[in-house]
mmCIF file of the N, C-alpha and C atoms, coordinates in Angstrom:
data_MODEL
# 
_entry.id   MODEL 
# 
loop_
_atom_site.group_PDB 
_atom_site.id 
_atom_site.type_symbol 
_atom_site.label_atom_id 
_atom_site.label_alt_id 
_atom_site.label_comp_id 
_atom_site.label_asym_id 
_atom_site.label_entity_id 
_atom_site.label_seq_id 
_atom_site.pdbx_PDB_ins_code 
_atom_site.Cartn_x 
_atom_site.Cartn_y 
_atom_site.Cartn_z 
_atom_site.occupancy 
_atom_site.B_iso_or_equiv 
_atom_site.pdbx_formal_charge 
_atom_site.auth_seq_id 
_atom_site.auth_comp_id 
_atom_site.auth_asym_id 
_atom_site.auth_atom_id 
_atom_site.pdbx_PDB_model_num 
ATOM 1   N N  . UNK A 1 1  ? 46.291  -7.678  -14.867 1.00 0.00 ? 1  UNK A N  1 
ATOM 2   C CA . UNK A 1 1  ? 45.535  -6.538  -14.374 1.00 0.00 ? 1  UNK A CA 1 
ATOM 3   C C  . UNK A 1 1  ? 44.124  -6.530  -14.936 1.00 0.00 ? 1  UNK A C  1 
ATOM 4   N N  . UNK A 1 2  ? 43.557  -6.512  -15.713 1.00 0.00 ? 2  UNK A N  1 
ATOM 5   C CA . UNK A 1 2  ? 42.424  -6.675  -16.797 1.00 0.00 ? 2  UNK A CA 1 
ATOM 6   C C  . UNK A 1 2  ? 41.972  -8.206  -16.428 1.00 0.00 ? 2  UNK A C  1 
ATOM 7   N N  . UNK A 1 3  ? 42.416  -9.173  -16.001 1.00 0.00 ? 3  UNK A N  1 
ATOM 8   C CA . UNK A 1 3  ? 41.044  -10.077 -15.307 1.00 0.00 ? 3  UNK A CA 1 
ATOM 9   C C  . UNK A 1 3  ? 40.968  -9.799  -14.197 1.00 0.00 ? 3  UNK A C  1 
ATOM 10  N N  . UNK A 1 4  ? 42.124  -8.853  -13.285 1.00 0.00 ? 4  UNK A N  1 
ATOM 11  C CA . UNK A 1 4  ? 41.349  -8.376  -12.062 1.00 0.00 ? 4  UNK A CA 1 
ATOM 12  C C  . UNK A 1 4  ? 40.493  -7.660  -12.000 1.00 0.00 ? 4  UNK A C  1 
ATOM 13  N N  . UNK A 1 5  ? 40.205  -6.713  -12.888 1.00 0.00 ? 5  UNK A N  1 
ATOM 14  C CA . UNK A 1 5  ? 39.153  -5.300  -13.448 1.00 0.00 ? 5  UNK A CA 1 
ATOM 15  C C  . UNK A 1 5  ? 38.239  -6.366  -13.375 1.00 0.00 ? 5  UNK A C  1 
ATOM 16  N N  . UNK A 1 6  ? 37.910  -7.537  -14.498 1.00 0.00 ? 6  UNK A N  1 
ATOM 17  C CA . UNK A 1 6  ? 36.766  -8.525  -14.962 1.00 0.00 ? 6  UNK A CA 1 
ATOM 18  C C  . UNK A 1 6  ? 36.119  -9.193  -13.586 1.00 0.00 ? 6  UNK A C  1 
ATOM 19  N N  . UNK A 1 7  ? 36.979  -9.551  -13.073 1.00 0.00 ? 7  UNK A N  1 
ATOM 20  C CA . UNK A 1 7  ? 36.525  -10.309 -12.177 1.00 0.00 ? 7  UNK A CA 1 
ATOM 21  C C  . UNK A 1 7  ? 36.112  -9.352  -10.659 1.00 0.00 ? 7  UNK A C  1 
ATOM 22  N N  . UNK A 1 8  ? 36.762  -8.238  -10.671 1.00 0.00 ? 8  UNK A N  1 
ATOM 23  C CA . UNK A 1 8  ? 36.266  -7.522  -9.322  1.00 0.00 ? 8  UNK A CA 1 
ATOM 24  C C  . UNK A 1 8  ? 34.720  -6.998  -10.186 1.00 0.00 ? 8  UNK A C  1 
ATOM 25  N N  . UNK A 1 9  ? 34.815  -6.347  -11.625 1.00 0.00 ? 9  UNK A N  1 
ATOM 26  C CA . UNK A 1 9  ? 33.519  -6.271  -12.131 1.00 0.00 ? 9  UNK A CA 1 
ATOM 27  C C  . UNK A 1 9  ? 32.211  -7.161  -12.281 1.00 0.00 ? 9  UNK A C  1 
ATOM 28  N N  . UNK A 1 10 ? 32.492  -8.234  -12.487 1.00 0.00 ? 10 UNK A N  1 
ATOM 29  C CA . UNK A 1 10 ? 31.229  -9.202  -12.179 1.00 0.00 ? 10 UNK A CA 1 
ATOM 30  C C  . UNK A 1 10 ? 31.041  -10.067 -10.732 1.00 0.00 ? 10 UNK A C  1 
ATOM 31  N N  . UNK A 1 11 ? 32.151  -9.300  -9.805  1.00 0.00 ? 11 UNK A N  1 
ATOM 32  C CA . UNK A 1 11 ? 31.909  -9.712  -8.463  1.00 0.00 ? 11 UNK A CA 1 
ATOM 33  C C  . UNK A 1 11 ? 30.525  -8.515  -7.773  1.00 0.00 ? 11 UNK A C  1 
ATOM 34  N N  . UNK A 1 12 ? 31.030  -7.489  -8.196  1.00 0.00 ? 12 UNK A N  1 
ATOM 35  C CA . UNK A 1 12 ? 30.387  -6.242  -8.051  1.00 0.00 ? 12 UNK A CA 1 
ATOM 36  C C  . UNK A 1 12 ? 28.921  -6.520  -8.948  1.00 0.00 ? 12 UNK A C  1 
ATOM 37  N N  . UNK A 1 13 ? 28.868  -7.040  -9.903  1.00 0.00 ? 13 UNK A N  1 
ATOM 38  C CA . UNK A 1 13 ? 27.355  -7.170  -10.608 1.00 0.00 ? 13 UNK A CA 1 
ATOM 39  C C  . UNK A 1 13 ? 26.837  -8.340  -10.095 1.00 0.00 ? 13 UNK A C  1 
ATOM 40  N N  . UNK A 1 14 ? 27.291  -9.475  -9.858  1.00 0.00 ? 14 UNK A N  1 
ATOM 41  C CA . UNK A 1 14 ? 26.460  -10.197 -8.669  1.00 0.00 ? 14 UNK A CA 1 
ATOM 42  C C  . UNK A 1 14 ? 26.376  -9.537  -7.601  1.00 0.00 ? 14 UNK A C  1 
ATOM 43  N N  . UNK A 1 15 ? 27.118  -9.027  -6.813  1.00 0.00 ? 15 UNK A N  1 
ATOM 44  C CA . UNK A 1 15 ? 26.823  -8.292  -5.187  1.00 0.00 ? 15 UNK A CA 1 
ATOM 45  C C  . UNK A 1 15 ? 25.235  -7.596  -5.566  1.00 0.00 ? 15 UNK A C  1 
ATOM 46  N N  . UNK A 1 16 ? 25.444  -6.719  -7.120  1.00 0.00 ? 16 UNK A N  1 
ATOM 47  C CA . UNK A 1 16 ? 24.313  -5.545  -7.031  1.00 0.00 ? 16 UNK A CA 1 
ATOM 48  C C  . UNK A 1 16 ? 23.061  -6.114  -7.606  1.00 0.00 ? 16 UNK A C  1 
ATOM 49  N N  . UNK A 1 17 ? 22.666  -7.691  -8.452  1.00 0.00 ? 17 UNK A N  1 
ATOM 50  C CA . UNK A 1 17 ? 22.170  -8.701  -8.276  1.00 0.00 ? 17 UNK A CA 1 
ATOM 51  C C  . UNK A 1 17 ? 21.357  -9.081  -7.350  1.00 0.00 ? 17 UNK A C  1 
ATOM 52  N N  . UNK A 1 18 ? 22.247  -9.714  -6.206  1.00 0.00 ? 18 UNK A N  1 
ATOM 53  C CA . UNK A 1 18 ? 21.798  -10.745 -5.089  1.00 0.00 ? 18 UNK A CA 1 
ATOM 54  C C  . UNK A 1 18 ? 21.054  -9.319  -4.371  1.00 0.00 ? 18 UNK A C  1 
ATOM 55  N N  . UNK A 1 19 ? 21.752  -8.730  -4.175  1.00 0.00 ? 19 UNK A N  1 
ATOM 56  C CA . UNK A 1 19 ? 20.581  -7.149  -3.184  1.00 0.00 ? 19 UNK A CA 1 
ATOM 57  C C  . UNK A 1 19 ? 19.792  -7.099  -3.981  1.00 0.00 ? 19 UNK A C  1 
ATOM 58  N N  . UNK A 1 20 ? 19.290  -6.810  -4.987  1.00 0.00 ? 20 UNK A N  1 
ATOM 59  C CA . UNK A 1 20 ? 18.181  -6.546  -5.908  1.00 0.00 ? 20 UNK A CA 1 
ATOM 60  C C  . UNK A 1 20 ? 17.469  -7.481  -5.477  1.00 0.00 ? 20 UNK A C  1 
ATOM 61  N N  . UNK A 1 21 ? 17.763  -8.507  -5.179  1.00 0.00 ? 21 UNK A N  1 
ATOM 62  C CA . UNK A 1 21 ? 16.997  -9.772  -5.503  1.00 0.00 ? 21 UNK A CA 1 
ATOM 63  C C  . UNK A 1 21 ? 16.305  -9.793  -4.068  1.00 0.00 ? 21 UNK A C  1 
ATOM 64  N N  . UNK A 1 22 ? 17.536  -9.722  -2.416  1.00 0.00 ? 22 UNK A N  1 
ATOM 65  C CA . UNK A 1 22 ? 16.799  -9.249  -1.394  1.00 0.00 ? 22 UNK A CA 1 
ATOM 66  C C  . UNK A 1 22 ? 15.897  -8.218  -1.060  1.00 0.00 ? 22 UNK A C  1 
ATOM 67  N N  . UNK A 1 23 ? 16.025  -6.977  -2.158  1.00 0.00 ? 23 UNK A N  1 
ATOM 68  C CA . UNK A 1 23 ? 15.436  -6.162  -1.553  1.00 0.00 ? 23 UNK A CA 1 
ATOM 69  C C  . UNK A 1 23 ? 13.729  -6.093  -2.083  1.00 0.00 ? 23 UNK A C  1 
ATOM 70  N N  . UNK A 1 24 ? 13.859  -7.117  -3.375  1.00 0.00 ? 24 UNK A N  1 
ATOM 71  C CA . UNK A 1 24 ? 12.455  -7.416  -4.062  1.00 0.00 ? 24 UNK A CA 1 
ATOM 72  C C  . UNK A 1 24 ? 12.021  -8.401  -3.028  1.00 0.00 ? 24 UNK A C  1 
ATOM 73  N N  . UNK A 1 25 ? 12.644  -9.987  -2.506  1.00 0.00 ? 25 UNK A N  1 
ATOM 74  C CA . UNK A 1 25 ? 11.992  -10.327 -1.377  1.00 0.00 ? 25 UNK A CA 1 
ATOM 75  C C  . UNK A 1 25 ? 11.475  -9.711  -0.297  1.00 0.00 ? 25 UNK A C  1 
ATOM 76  N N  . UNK A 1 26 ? 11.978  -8.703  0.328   1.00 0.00 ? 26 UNK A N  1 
ATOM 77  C CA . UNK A 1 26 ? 11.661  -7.846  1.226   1.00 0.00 ? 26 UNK A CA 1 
ATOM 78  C C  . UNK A 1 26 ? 10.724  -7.267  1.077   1.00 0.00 ? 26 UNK A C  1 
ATOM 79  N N  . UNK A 1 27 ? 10.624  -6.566  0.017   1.00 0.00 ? 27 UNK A N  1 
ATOM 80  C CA . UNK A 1 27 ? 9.160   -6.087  -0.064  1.00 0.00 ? 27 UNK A CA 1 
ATOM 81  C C  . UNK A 1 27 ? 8.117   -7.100  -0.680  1.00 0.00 ? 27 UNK A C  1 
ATOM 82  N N  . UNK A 1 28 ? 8.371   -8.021  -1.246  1.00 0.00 ? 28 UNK A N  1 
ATOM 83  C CA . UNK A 1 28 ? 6.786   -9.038  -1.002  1.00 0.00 ? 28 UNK A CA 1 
ATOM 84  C C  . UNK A 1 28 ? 6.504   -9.382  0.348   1.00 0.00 ? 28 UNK A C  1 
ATOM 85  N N  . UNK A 1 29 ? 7.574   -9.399  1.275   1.00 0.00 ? 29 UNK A N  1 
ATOM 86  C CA . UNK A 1 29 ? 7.049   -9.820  2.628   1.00 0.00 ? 29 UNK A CA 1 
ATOM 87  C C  . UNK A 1 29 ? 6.309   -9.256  2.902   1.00 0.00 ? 29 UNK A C  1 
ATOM 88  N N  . UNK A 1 30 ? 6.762   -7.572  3.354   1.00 0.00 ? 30 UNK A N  1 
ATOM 89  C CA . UNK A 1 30 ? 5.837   -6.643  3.892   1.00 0.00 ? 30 UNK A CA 1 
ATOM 90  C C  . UNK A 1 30 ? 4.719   -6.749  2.852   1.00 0.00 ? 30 UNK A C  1 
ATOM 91  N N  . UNK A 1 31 ? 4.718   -7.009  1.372   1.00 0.00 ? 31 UNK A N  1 
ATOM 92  C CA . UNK A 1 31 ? 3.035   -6.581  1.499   1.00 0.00 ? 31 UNK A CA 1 
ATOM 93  C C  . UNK A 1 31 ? 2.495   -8.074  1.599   1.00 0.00 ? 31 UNK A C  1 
ATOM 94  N N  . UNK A 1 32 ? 2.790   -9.195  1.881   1.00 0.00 ? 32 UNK A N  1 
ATOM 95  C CA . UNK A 1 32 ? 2.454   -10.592 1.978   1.00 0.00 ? 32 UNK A CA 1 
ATOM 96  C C  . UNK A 1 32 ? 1.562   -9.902  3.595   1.00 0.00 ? 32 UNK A C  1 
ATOM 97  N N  . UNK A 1 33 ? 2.291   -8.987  4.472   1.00 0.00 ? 33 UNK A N  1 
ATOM 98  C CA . UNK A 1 33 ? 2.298   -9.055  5.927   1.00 0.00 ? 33 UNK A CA 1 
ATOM 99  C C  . UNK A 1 33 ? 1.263   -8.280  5.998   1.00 0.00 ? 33 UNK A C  1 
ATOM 100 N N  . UNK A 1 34 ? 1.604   -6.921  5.279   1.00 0.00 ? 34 UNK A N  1 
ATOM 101 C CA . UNK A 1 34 ? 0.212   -6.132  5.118   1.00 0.00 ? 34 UNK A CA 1 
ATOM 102 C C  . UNK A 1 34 ? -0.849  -6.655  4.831   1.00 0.00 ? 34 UNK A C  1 
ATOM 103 N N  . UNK A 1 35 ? -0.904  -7.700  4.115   1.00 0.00 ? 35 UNK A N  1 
ATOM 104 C CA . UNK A 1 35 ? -2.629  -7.946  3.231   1.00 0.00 ? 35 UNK A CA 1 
ATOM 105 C C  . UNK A 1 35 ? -3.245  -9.147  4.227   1.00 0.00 ? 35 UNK A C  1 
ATOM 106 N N  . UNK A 1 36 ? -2.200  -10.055 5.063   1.00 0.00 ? 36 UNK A N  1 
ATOM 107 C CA . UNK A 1 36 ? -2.641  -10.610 6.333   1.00 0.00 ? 36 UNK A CA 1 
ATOM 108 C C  . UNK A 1 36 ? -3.383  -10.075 7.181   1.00 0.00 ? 36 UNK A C  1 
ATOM 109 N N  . UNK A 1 37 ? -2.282  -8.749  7.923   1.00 0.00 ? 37 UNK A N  1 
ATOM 110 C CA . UNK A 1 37 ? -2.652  -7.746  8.554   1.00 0.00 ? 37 UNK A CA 1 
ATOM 111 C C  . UNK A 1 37 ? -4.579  -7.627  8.143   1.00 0.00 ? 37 UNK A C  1 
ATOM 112 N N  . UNK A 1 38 ? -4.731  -6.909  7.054   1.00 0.00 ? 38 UNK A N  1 
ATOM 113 C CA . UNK A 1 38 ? -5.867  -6.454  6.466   1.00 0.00 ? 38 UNK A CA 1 
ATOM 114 C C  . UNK A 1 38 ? -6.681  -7.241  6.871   1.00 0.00 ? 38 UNK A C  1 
ATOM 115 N N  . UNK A 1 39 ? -6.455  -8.337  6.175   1.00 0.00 ? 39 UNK A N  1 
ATOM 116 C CA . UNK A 1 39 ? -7.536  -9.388  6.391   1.00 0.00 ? 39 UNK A CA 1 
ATOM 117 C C  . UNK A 1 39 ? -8.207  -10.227 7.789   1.00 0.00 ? 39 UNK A C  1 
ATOM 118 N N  . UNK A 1 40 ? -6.920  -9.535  8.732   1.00 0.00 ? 40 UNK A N  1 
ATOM 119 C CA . UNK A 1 40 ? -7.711  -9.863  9.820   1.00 0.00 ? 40 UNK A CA 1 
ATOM 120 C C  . UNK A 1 40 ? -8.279  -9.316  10.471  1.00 0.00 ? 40 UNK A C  1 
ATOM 121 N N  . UNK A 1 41 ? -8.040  -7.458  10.096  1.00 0.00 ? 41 UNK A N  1 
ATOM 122 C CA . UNK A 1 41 ? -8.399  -6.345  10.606  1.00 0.00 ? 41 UNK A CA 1 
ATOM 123 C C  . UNK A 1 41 ? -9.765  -6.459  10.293  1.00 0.00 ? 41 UNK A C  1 
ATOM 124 N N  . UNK A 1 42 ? -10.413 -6.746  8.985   1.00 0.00 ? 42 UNK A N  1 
ATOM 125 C CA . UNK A 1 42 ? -11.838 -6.764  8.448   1.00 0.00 ? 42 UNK A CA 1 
ATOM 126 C C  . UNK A 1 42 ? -12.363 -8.106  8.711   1.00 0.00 ? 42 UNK A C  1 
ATOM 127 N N  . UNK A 1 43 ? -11.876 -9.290  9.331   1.00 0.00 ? 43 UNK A N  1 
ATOM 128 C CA . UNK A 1 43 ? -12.338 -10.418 9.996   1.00 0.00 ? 43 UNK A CA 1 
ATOM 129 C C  . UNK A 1 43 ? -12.874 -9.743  11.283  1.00 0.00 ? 43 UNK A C  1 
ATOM 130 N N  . UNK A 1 44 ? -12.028 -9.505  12.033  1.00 0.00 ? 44 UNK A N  1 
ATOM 131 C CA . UNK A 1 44 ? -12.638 -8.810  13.291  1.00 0.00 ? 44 UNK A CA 1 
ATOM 132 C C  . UNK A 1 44 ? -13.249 -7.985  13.186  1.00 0.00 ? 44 UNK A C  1 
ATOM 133 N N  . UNK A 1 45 ? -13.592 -6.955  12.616  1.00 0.00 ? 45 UNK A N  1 
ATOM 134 C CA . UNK A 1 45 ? -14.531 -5.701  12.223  1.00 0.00 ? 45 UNK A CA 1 
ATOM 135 C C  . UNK A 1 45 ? -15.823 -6.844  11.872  1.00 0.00 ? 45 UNK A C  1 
ATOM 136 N N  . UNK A 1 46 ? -15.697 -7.669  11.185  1.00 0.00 ? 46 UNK A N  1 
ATOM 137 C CA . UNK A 1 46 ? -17.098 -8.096  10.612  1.00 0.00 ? 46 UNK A CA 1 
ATOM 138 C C  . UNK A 1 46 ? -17.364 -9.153  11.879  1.00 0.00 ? 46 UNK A C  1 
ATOM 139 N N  . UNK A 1 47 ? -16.886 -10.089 12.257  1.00 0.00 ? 47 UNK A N  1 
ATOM 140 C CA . UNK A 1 47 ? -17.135 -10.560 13.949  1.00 0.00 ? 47 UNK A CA 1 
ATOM 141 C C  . UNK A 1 47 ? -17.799 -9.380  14.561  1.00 0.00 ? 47 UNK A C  1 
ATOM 142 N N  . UNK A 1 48 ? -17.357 -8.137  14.938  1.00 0.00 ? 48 UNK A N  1 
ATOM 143 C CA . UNK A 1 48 ? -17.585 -7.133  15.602  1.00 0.00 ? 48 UNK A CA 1 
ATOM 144 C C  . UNK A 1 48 ? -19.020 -6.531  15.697  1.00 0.00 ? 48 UNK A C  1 
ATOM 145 N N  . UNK A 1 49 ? -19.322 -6.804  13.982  1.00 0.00 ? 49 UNK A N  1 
ATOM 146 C CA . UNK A 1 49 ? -20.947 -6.447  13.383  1.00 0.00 ? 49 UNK A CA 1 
ATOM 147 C C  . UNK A 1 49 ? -21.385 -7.158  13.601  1.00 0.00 ? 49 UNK A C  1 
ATOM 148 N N  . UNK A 1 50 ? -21.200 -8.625  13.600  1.00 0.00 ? 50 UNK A N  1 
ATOM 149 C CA . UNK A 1 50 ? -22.448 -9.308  13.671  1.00 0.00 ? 50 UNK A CA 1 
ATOM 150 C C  . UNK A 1 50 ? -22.478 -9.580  15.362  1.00 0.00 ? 50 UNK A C  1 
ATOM 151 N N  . UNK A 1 51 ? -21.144 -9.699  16.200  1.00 0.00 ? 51 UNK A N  1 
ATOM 152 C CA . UNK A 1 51 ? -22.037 -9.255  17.538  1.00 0.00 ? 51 UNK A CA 1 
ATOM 153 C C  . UNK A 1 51 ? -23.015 -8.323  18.059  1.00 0.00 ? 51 UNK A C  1 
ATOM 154 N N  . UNK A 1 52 ? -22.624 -7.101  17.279  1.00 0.00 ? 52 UNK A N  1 
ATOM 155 C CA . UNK A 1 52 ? -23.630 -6.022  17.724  1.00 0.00 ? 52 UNK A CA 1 
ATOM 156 C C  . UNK A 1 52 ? -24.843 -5.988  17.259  1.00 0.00 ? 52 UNK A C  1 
ATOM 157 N N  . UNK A 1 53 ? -25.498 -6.751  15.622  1.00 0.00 ? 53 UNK A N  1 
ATOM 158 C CA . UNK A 1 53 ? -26.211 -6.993  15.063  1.00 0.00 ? 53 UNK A CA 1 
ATOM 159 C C  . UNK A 1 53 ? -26.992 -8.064  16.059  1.00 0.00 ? 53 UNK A C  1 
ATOM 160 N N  . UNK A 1 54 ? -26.138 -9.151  16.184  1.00 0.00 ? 54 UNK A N  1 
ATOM 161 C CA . UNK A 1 54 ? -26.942 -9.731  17.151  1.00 0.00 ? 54 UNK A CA 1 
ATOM 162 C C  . UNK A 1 54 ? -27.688 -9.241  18.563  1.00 0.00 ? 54 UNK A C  1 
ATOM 163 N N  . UNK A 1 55 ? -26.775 -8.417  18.918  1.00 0.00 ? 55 UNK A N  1 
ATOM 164 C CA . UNK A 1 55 ? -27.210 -8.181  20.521  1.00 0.00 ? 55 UNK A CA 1 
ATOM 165 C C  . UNK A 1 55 ? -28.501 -7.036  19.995  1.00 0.00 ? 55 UNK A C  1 
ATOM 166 N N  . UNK A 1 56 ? -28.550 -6.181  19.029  1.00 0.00 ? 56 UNK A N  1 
ATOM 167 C CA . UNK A 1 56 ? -29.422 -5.383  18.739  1.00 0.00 ? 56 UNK A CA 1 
ATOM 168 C C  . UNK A 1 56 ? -30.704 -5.970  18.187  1.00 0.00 ? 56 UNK A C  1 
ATOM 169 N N  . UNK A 1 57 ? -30.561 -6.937  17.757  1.00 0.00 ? 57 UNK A N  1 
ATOM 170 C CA . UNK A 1 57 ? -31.511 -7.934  17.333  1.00 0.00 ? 57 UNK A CA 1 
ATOM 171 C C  . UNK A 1 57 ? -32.228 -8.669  18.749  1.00 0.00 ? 57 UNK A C  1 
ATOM 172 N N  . UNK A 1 58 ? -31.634 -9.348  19.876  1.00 0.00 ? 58 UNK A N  1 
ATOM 173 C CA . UNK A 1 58 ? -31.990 -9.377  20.857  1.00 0.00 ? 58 UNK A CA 1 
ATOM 174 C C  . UNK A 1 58 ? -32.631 -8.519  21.564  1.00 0.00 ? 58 UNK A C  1 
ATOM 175 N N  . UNK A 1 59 ? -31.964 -7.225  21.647  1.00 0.00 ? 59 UNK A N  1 
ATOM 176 C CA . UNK A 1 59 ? -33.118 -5.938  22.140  1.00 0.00 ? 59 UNK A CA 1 
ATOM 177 C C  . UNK A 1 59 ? -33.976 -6.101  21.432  1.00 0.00 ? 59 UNK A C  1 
ATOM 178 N N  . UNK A 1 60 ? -34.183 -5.999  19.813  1.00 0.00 ? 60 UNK A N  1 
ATOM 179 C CA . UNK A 1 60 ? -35.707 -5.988  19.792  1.00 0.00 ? 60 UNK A CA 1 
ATOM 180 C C  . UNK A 1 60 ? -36.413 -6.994  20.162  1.00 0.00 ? 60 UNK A C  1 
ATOM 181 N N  . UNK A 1 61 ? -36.040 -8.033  20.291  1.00 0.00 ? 61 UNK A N  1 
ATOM 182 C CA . UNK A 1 61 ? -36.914 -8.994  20.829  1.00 0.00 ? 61 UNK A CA 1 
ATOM 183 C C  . UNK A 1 61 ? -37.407 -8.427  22.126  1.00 0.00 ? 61 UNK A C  1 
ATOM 184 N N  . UNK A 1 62 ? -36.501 -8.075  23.380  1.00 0.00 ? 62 UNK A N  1 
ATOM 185 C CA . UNK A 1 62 ? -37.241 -7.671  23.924  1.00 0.00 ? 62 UNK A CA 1 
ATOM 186 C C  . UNK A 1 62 ? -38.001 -6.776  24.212  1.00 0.00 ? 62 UNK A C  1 
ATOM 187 N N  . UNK A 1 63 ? -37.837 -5.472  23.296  1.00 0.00 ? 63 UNK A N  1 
ATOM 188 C CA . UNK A 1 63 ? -38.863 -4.361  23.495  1.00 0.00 ? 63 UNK A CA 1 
ATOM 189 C C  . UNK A 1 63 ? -40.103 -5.150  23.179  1.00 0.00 ? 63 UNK A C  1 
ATOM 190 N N  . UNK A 1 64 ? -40.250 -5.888  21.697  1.00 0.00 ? 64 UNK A N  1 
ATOM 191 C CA . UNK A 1 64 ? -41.469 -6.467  21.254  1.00 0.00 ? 64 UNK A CA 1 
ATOM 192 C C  . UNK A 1 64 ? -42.040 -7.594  22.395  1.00 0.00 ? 64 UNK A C  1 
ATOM 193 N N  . UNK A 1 65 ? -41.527 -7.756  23.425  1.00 0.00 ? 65 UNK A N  1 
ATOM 194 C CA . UNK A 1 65 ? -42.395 -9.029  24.527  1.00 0.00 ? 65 UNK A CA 1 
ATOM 195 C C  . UNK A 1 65 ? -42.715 -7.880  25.256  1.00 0.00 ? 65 UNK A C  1 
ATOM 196 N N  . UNK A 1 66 ? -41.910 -6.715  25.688  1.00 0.00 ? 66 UNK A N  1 
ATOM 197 C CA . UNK A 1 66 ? -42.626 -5.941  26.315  1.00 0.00 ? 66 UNK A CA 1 
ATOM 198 C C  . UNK A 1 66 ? -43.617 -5.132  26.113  1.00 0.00 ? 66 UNK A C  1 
# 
């Protein structure tokens, strides 16, 4: 009876282990996913500026020929 206690007990502390262990992978994903996310959100935002920088830069060119 008492190595069944032992052994259902360290079946139960690996089970609560290995989840610990998924649920810490799990969340590096999401923030692995988030900080991707981010970084492409402020890639395109800054693409975004320098199109408009450019095209505003082009207007002045042409107010100044006109």
């Amino acid at each position: 009876m008492r190595n069944v206690e032992q052994v259902s007990s360290v079946k139960s502390e690996l089970l609560d282990i290995f989840m610990s262990m998924e649920v810490a992978e799990h969340q590096q994903r999401q923030k692995s996913a988030a900080l991707r996310n981010l970084r492409a959100r402020r890639g395109i935002e800054l693409h975004n500026e320098f199109k408009r920088l450019e095209q505003d830069l082009a207007d002045l060119d042409d107010d100044l020929i006109q």
